[in-house]
C-alpha positions as CSV (number, residue, x, y, z in Angstrom):
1,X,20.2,1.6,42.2
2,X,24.0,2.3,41.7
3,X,26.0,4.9,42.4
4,X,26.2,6.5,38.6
5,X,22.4,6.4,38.6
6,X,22.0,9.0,41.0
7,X,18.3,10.3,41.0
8,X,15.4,11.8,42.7
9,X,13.7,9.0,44.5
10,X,10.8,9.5,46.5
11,X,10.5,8.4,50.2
12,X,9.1,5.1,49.3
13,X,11.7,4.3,46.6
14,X,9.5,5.5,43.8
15,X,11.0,8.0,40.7
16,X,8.9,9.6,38.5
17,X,9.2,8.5,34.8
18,X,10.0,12.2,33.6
19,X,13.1,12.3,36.1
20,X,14.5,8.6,34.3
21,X,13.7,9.8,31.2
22,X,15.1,13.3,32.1
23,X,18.3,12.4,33.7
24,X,21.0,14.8,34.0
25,X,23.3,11.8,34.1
26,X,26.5,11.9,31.4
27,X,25.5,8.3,30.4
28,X,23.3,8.4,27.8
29,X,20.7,6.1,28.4
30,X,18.2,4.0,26.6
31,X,14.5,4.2,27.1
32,X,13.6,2.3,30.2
33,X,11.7,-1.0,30.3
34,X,9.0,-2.5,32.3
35,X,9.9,-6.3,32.2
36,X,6.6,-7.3,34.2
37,X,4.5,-5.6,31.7
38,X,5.2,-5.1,28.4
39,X,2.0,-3.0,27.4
40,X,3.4,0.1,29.5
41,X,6.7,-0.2,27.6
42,X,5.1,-0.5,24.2
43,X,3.2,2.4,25.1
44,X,6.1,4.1,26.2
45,X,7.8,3.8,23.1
46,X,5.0,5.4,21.7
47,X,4.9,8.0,23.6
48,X,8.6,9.0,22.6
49,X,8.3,7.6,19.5
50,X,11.2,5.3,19.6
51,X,11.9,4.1,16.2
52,X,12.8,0.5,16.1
53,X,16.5,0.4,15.9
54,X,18.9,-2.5,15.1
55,X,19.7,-4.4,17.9
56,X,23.1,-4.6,19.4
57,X,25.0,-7.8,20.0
58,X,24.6,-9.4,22.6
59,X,27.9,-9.1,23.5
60,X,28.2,-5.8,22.7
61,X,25.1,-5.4,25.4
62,X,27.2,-7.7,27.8
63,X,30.0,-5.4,27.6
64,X,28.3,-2.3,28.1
65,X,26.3,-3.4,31.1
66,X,29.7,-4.7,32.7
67,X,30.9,-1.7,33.1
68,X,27.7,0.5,33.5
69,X,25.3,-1.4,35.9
70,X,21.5,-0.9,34.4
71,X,19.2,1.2,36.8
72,X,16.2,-0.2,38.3
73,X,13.2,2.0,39.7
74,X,9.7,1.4,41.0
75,X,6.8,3.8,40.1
76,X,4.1,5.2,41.9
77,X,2.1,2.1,40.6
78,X,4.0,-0.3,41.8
79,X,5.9,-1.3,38.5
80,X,9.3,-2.2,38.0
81,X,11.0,-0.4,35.6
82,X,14.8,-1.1,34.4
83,X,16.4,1.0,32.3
84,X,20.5,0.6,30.6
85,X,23.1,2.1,28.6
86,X,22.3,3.0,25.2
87,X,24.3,0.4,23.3
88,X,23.6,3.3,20.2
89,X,26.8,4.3,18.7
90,X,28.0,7.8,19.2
91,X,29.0,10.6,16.7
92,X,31.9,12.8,17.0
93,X,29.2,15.7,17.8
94,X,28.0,13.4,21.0
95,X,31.5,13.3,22.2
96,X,31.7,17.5,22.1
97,X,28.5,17.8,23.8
98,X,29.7,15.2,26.7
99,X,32.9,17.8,27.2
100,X,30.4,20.8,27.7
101,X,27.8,18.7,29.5
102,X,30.8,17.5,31.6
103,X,32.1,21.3,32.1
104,X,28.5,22.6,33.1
105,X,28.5,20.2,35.5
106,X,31.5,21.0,37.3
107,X,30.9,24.3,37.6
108,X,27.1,23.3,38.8
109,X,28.7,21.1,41.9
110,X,31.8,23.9,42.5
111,X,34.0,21.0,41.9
112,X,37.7,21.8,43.0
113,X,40.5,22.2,40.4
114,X,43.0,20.7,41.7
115,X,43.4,18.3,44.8
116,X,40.8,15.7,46.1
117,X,37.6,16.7,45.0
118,X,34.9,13.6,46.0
119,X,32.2,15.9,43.4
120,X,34.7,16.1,40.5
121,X,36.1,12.4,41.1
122,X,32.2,11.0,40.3
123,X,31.5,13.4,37.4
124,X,34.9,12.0,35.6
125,X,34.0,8.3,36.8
126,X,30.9,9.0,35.1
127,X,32.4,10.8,31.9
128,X,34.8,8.3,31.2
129,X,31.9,5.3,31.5
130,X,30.1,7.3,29.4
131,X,33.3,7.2,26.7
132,X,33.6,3.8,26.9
133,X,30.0,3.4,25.9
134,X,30.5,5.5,23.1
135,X,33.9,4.1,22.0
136,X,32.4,0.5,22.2
């Protein structure tokens, strides 16, 4: 798991679907996939009731993932879950909500104004992946 996909992982490496699929991460993320067994993704889809959408390029997924490593997770069950960047264009109302998302969360961390701030560093590293996705 990277850096950018910072989550709540159990002892035993596990994460709980709803935190994955519930990430407070800037990136905006697709819905994850089990690549072991695709009858748990199916259902998953279900669940959330993914519509089928276009599929991206795949260099436009080759790009993306270059620059935004995919995140990898094992349930409770044992199965392997990966999970990547939504290669989804964005609309200009995603890129407002990523500024207020982004200034929530600096206020959550107390990140410092001005001088080095590790906190604030990681939440701009993050924003400015997550512009790049949306630009792309």
């Amino acid at each position: 798991m990277t850096a950018s996909a910072a989550m709540s992982v159990t002892s035993d490496g596990t994460m709980a679907m709803e935190t994955a699929l519930a990430s407070d991460s800037l990136i905006t993320w697709a819905l994850p996939v089990a690549p072991h067994d695709p009858k748990k993704t199916k259902k998953l889809r279900q669940k959330h009731q993914a519509k089928e959408e276009a599929e991206p390029s795949a260099q436009v997924q080759d790009v993306i993932s270059r620059f935004i490593p995919k995140r990898e997770w094992t349930d409770a069950s044992g199965t392997l879950w990966v999970q990547e960047a939504s290669p989804q264009p964005a609309s200009r109302l995603d890129a407002v909500v990523l500024g207020e998302r982004l200034d929530a969360k600096l206020k959550e961390v107390a990140a410092k104004p001005t001088g080095i701030c590790p906190d604030r560093s990681l939440l701009y590293q993050e924003c400015f992946s997550e512009l790049l996705r949306q630009g792309w």
